[in-house]
C-alpha positions as CSV (number, residue, x, y, z in Angstrom):
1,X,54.7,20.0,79.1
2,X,55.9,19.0,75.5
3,X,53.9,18.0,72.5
4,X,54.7,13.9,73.8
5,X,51.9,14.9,77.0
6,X,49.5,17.1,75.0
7,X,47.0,14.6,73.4
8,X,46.3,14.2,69.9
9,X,43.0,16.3,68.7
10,X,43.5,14.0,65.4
11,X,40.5,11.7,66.9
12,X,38.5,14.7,67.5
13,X,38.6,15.6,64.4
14,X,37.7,12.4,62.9
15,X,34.7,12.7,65.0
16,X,33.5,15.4,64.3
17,X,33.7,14.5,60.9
18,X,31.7,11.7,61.3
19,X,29.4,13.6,62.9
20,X,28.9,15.7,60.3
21,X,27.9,13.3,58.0
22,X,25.6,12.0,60.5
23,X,24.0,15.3,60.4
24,X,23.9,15.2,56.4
25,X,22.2,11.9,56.8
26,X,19.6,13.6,59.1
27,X,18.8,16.1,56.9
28,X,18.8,13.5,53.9
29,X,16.2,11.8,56.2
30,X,14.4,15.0,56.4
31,X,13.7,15.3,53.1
32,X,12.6,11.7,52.6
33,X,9.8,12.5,55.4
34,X,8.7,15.8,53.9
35,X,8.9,14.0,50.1
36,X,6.4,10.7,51.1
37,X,4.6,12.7,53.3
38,X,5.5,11.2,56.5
39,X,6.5,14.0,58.8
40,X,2.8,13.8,60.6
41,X,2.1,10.0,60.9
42,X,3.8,9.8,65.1
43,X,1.4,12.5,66.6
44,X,2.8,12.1,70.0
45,X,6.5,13.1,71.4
46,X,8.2,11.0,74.0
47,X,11.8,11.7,74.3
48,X,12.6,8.1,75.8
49,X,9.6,5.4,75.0
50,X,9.1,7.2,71.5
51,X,12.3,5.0,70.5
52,X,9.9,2.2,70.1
53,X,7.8,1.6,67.7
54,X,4.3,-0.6,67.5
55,X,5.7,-4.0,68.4
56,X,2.1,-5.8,68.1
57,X,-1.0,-5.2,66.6
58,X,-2.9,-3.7,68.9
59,X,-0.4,-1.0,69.5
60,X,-0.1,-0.6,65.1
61,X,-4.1,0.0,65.6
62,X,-3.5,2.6,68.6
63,X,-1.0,4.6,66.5
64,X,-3.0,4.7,63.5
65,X,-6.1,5.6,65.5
66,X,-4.3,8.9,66.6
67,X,-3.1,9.6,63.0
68,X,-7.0,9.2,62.2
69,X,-7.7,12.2,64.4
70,X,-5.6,14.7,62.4
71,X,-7.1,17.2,59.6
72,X,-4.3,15.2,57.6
73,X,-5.6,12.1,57.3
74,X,-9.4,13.5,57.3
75,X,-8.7,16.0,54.3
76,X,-5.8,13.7,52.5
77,X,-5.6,10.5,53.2
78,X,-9.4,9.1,54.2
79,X,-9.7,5.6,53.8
80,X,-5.8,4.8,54.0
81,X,-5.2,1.2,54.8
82,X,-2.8,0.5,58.0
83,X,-0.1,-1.1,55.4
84,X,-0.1,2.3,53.4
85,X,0.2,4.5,56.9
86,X,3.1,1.8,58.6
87,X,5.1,2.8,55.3
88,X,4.5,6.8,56.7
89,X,5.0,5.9,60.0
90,X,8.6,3.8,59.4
91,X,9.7,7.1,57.5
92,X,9.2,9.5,60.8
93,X,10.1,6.9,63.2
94,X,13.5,6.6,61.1
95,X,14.1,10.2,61.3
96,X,13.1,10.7,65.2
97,X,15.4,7.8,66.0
98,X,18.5,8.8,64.1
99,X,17.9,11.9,65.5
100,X,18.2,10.6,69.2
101,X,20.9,8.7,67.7
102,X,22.9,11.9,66.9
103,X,22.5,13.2,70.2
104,X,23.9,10.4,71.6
105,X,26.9,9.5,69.3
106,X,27.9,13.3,70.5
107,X,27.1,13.4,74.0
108,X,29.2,10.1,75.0
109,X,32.4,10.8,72.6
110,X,32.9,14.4,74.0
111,X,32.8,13.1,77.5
112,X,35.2,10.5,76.9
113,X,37.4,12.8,75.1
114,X,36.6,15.7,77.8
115,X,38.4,12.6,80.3
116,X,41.1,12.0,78.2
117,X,42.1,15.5,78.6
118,X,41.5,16.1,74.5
119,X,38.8,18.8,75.1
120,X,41.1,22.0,75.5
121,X,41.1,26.0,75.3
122,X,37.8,26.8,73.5
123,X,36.6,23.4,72.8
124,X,35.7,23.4,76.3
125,X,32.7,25.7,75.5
126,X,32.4,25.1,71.9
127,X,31.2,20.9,71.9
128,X,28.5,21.8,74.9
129,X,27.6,24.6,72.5
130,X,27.2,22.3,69.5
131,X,25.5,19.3,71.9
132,X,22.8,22.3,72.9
133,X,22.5,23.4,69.4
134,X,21.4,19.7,68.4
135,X,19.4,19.3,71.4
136,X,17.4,22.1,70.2
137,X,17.3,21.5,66.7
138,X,14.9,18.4,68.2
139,X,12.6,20.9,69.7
140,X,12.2,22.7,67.1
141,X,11.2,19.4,65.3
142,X,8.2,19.0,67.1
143,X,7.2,22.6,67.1
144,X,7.6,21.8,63.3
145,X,5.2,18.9,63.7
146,X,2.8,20.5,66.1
147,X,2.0,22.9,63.2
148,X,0.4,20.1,61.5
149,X,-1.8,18.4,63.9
150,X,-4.6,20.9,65.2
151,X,-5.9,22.7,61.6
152,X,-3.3,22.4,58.9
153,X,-2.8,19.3,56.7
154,X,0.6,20.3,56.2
155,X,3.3,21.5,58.8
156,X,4.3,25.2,58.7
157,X,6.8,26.0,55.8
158,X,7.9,28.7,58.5
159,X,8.8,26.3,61.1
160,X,9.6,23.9,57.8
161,X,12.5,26.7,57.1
162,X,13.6,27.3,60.4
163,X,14.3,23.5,61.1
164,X,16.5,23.2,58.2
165,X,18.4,26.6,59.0
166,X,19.0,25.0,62.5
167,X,20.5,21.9,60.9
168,X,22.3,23.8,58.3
169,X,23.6,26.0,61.0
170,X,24.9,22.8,62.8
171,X,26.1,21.5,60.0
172,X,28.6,24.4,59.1
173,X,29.8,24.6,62.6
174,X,30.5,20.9,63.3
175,X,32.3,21.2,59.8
176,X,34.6,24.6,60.3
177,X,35.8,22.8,63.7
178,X,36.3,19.6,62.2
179,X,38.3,21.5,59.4
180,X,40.1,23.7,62.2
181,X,41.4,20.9,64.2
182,X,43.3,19.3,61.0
183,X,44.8,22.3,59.6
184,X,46.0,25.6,60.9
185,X,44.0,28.4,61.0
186,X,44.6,30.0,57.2
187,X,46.1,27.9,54.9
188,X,48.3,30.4,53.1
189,X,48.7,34.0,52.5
190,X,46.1,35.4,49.8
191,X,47.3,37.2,47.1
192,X,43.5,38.4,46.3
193,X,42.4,39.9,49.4
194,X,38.8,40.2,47.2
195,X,39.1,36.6,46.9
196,X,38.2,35.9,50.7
197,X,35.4,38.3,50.3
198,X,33.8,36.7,47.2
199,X,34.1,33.5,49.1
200,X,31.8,34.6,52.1
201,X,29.7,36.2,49.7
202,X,28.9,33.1,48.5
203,X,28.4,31.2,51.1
204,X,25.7,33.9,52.6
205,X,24.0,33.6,48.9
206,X,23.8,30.0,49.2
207,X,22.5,29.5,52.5
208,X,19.8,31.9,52.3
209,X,19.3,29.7,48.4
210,X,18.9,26.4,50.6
211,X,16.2,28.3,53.0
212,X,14.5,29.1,49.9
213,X,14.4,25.7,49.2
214,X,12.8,24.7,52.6
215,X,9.6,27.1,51.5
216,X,9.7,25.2,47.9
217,X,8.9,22.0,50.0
218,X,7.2,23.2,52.7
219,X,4.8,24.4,49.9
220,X,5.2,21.4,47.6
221,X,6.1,24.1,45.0
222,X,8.6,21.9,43.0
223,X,5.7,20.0,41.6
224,X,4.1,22.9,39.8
225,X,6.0,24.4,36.0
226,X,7.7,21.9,35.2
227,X,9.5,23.5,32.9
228,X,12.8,25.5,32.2
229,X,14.0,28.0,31.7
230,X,10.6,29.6,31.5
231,X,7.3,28.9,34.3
232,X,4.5,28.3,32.0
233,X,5.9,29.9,29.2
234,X,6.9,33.4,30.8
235,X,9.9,34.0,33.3
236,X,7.7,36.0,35.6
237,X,4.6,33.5,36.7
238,X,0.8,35.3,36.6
239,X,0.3,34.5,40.1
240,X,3.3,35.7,41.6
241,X,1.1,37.7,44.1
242,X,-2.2,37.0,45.0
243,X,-5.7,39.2,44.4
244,X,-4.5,41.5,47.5
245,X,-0.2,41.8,47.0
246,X,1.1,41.2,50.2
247,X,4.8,40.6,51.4
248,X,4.3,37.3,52.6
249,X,2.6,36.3,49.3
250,X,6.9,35.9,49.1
251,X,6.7,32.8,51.1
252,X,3.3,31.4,51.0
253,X,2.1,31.4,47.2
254,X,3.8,28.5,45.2
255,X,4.2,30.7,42.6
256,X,6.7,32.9,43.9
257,X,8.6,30.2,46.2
258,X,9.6,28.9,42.9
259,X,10.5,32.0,41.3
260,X,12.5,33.2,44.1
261,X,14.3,29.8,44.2
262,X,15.2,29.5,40.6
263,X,15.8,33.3,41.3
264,X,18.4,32.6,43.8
265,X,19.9,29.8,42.0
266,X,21.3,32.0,39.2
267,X,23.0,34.3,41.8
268,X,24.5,31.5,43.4
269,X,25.8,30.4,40.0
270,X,27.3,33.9,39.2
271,X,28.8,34.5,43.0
272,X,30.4,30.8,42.3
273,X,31.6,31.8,38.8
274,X,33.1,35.4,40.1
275,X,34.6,33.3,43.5
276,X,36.2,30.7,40.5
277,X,37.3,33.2,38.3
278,X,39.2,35.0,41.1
279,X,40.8,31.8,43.1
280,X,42.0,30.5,39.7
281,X,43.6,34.3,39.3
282,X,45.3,33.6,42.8
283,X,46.6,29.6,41.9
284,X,44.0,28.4,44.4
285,X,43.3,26.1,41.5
286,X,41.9,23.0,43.8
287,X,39.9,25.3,45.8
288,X,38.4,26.7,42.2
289,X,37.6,23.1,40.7
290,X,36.0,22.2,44.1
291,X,33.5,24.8,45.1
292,X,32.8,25.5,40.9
293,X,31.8,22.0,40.9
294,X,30.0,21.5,43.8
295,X,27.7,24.5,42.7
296,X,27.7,23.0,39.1
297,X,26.5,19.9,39.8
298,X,23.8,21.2,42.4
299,X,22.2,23.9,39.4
300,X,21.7,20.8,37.2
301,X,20.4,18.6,39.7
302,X,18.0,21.7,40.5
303,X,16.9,21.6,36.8
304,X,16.5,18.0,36.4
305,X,14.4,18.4,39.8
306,X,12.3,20.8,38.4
307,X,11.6,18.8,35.1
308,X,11.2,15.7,36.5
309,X,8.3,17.1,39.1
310,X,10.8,16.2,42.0
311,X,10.5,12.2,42.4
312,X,11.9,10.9,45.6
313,X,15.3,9.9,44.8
314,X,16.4,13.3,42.7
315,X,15.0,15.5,45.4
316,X,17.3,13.7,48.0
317,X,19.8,13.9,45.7
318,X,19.4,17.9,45.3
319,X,19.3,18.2,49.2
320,X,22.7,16.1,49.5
321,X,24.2,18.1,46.8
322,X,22.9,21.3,48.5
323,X,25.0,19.8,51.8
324,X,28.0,19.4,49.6
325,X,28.1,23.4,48.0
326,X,27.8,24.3,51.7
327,X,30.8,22.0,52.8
328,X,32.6,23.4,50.2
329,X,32.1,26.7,51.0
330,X,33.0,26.6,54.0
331,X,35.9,25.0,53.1
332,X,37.0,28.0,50.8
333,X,35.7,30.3,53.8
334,X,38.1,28.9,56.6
335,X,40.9,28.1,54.2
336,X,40.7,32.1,53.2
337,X,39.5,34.2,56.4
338,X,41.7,32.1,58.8
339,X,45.0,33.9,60.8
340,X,48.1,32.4,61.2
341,X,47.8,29.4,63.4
342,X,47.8,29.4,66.8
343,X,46.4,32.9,66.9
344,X,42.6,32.3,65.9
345,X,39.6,33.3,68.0
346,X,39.8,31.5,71.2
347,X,42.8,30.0,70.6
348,X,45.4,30.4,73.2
349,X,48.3,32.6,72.5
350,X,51.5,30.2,72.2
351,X,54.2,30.3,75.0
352,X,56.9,28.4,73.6
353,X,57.7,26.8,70.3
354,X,56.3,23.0,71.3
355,X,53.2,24.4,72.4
356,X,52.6,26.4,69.0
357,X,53.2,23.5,67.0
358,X,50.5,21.9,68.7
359,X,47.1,22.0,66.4
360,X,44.6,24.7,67.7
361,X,40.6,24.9,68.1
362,X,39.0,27.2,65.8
């Protein structure tokens, strides 16, 4: 078979890119719901008639009668009108939908491409693994939700943290294979090799710096010290720990969620500035100006969050540009980790010169 018989992966790519934006949106979404306070106001999952919503008034005084039985509305929102809770509702329904949305604009691409005799080698095992990854990201969506609807007013900042890992997870991997189908595997021999290792290092600090984040919201910690560079006039907050110190105190006093995040965002700023310094050392010079200022830009949207007490539109702004350092980063990460093409993992080994010209699957 020569190259002529093989079919493109170009269109595979371009999916998946699309799908990772998709997912950005998602996320975006997300934050909206967690930011109006919207993620409780649809008490009830249901996979297939959940993707419509009250079409009549009766069924508008049904669904608000069920929001009426949660601790949220009894402890934060007594006496909301039906206008103030359809404005909740239209947020969550939003984010259910597109997420049903997602599933689908994956599920029905990879099985026409799967046909078309696109899905090769370790793609075969790699798209089922990313369709199951999404699928589960919406279980653990409710189990988010469910947190919220028996005693607390809030859901779990736990569950909060491990929905958006899930998503960031999905994310990175929809983006690496997107990345791997366009380019070979390694872009180019690197002169540095300290320059691949600063680049994974950063990409570990700032994911566990965007989980951090997740507890900041979950906690509704951005609306407390307003202030920088200082928390109420000290760099350590009084607070920090409660009467008893505990370990979790970490991740369930607002106090030190902020700390740790403003914390985390300085080490993300020196890992970035030691990653720069080195790929400008090396001529990666594009790489340098891409990943500095992706991590630039997200610091000072971070501080303007912080000051501004987090309005709706600058938080989704810091969560996109939180999406964008991790794109990035990966970027840098694939570009510098990578082997020769044709011989990354799963890949299979080349058996003549047309077939090794042929793009591979990360």
């Amino acid at each position: 078979m020569n190259t002529q018989d093989t079919p493109s992966l170009r269109p595979v790519a371009t999916w998946l890119f699309i799908m990772a934006g998709l997912i950005a949106l998602m996320v975006i979404v997300g934050g909206a719901t967690r930011l109006t306070d919207s993620g409780l106001s649809i008490t009830q999952w249901n996979l297939v008639m959940g993707t419509l919503p009250p079409l009549n008034a009766e069924q508008w005084e049904e669904a608000f009668a069920l929001y009426r039985q949660i601790p949220e509305y009894e402890r934060v929102n007594a006496g909301m009108s039906l206008e103030e809770f359809k404005f909740i509702f239209w947020w969550e329904w939003g984010h259910r939908n597109l997420g049903r949305f997602i599933g689908l604009a994956f599920l029905v691409p990879m099985i026409v491409f799967w046909v078309q005799g696109r899905v090769k080698g370790a793609l075969r095992w790699r798209l089922p693994g990313l369709f199951f990854l999404i699928c589960l990201q919406g279980a653990i969506g409710w189990y988010m939700v469910s947190s919220g609807l028996s005693e607390r007013v809030d859901v779990s900042q736990y569950r909060l943290a491990l929905h958006l890992s899930t998503a960031l997870l999905l994310f990175s991997l929809v983006v690496w294979q997107a990345i791997a189908l366009v380019k070979p595997r390694g872009f180019a021999a690197v002169p540095d090799p300290w320059l691949a290792k600063s680049a994974v290092f950063l990409l570990v600090i700032a994911s566990l710096q965007i989980i951090l984040g997740a507890f900041v919201a979950g906690l509704r910690a951005g609306v407390a010290y307003n202030s920088w560079p200082l928390m109420d006039g000290r760099f350590f907050p009084a607070g920090y720990f409660g009467a008893d110190a505990r370990f979790l105190d970490l991740f369930e006093r607002i106090e030190a969620v902020q700390f740790n995040h403003r914390i985390g965002a300085y080490f993300v700023l020196a890992a970035a500035g030691v990653f720069v310094w080195r790929a400008l050392r090396s001529g990666r010079r594009a790489m340098a100006l891409l990943v500095g200022g992706t991590v630039a830009l997200q610091v000072l949207l971070g501080i303007w969050t912080i000051v501004a007490a987090v309005p709706l539109w600058l938080g989704l702004a810091h969560q996109a540009g939180a999406l964008l350092v991790l794109a990035s980063v990966n970027y840098a990460v694939y570009g510098l980790t990578g082997s020769p093409a044709g011989q990354g993992a799963g890949a299979a080994r080349p058996r003549h010169k047309a077939r090794a010209a042929q793009p591979q699957a990360l």
